[in-house]
C-alpha positions in Angstrom: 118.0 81.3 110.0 116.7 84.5 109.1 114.4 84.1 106.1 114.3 80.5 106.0 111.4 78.2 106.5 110.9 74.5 107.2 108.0 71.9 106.4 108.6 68.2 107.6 106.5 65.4 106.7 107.0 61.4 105.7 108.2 60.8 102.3 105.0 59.1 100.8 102.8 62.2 101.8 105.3 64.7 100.5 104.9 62.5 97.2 101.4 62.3 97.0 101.3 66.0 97.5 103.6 66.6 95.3 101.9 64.5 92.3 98.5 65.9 92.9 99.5 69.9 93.4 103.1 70.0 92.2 104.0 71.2 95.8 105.2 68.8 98.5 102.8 70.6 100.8 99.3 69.8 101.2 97.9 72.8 99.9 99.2 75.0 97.0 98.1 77.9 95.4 98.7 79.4 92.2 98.8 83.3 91.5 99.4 84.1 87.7 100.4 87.6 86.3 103.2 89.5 84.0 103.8 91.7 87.4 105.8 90.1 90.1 105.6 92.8 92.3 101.4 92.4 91.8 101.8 88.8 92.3 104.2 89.2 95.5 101.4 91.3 97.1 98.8 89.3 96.3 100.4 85.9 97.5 101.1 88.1 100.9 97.5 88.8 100.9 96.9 85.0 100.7 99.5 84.4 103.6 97.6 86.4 105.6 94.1 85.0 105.0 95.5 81.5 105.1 97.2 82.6 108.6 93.4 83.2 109.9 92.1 79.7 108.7 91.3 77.2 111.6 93.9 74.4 110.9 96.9 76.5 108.6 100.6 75.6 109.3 103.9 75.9 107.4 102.0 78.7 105.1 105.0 80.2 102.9 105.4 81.9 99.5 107.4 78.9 97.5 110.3 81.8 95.7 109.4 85.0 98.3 111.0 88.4 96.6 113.5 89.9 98.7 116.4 87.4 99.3 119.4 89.9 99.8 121.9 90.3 97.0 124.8 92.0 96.4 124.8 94.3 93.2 128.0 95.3 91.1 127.2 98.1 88.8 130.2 99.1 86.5 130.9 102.6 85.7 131.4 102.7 81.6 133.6 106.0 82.1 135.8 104.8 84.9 136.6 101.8 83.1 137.6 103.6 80.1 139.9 106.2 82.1 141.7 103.0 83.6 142.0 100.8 80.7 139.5 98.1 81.6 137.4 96.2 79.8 134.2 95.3 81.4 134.7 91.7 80.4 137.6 91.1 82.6 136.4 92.8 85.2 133.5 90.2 85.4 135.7 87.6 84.9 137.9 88.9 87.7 134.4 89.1 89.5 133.5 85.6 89.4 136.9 84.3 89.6 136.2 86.1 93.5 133.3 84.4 94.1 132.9 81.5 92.2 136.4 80.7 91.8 139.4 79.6 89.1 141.3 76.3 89.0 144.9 77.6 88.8 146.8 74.3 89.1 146.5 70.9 90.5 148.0 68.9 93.5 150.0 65.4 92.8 149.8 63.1 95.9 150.9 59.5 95.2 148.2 58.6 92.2 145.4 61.0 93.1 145.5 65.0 91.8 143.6 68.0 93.6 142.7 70.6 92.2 144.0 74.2 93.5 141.3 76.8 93.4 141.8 80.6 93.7 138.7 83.0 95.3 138.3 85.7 97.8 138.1 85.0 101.3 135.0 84.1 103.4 135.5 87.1 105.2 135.6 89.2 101.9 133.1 87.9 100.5 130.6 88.7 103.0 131.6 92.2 103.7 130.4 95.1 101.4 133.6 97.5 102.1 136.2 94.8 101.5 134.4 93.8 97.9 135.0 97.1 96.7 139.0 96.7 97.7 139.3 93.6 95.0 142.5 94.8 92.8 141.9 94.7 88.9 145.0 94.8 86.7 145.0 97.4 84.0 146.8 97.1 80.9 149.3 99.5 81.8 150.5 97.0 84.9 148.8 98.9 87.6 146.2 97.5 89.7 142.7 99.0 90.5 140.5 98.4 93.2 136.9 97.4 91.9 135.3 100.7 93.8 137.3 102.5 91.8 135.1 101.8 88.4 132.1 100.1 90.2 129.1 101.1 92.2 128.9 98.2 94.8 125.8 97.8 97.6 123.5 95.9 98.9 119.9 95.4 97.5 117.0 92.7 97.0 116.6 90.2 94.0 115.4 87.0 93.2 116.5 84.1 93.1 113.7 82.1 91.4 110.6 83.1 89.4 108.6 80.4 88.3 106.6 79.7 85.5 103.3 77.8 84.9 102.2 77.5 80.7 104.4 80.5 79.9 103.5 83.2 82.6 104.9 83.9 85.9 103.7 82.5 88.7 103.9 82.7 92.5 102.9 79.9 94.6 101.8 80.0 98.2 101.6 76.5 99.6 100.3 75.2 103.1 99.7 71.9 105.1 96.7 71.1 107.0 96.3 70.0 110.8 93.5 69.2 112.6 90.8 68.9 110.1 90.4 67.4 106.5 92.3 69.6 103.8 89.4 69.5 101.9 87.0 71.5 104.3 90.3 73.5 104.5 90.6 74.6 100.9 86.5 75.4 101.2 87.1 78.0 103.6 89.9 79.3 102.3 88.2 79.6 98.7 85.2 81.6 100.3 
C-alpha cells in the first residue's frame, strides 16, 4: 500500500509504550511549532537521522503531510448564472460520497436501510466527479464541472496537538540494543 506503514509488536509492550510516550512505539518524538510545513521538514530531518542510528526500525512521522485529496472549489459566478446555491451543491456533494438514506427495506421483521451514493468507479476517477448532475431551480440539471474547479491535491488528514500548539510526532522502535543508549545517540 502506497503510503502506508506498519509496526507490530505484543499487546503489553504496545501498552507500556503507549503510557510512558503516548506512542505505541518505543520511541517518540515531539516537534512543536505554529508552521506545519516547518514542523514537516523538520520531523523529515529527524527521519533521516534516526534512519542512520545503529538499531532504528519502523521510524515514521505519526500524521505525514501529503495524503492525496480530492478538492472541490465552487465557482461563486457559475453558480449564480445557473441558479444554484452553494449549499445544495454540497449537500449534493456528500450525498455522492458519503451517502443519503432514501428509504428502507421490509423483510419479515428486520428493515434495511436503502442508501443512495456515486459509484466506486466514480468516486475514484477525477473526470467522472466533474460529470455529477446538479438540479437547478429551473428543472435542468448541471454537471458539477460546470460551476466547480475539481482536481487532485495534498491535505491532511490529522494535525495533532500537544498543550495548545501543533505538533508532529516521529516515533520509532528499537532492536538490537537498549532504547535507552538508543535515544542517547539520537539526542547527540
Amino acid at each position: 500500500f502506497v503510503g502506508a506503514s506498519f509496526s507490530v509488536s505484543s499487546f503489553l509492550t504496545m501498552r507500556v509504550n503507549e503510557t510512558l510516550s503516548g506512542s505505541s512505539s518505543a520511541v517518540a518524538i515531539n516537534i512543536i511549532g505554529d508552521d506545519l510545513d516547518v514542523l514537516d521538514i523538520q520531523a523529515n530531518n529527524i527521519v533521516r537521522m534516526l534512519h542512520q542510528i545503529h538499531g532504528a526500525t519502523d521510524v515514521r512521522i505519526e500524521a505525514p503531510p501529503g495524503v492525496p485529496e480530492l478538492a472541490i472549489r465552487l465557482r461563486p459566478a457559475d453558480l449564480e448564472r445557473w441558479g444554484l446555491r452553494s449549499a445544495d451543491v454540497l449537500r449534493s456533494i456528500h450525498t455522492a460520497w458519503q451517502g443519503e438514506t432514501v428509504g428502507q427495506i421490509y423483510e419479515r421483521s428486520a428493515a434495511f436501510n436503502v442508501m443512495v451514493r456515486l459509484d466506486d468507479a466514480s468516486r475514484n476517477d477525477v473526470a467522472s466527479v466533474g460529470f455529477l448532475p446538479l438540479h437547478t431551480v429551473h428543472g435542468n440539471y448541471v454537471p458539477l464541472r460546470a460551476v466547480a474547479d475539481i482536481y487532485e491535491t495534498n491535505g491532511r488528514y490529522q494535525v495533532s496537538h500537544l498543550g495548545a500548539q501543533r505538533t508532529q510526532t516521529v516515533t520509532a522502535n528499537v532492536t538490537g540494543r537498549s532504547a535507552q543508549s538508543f535515544v542517547q545517540d539520537a539526542r547527540t
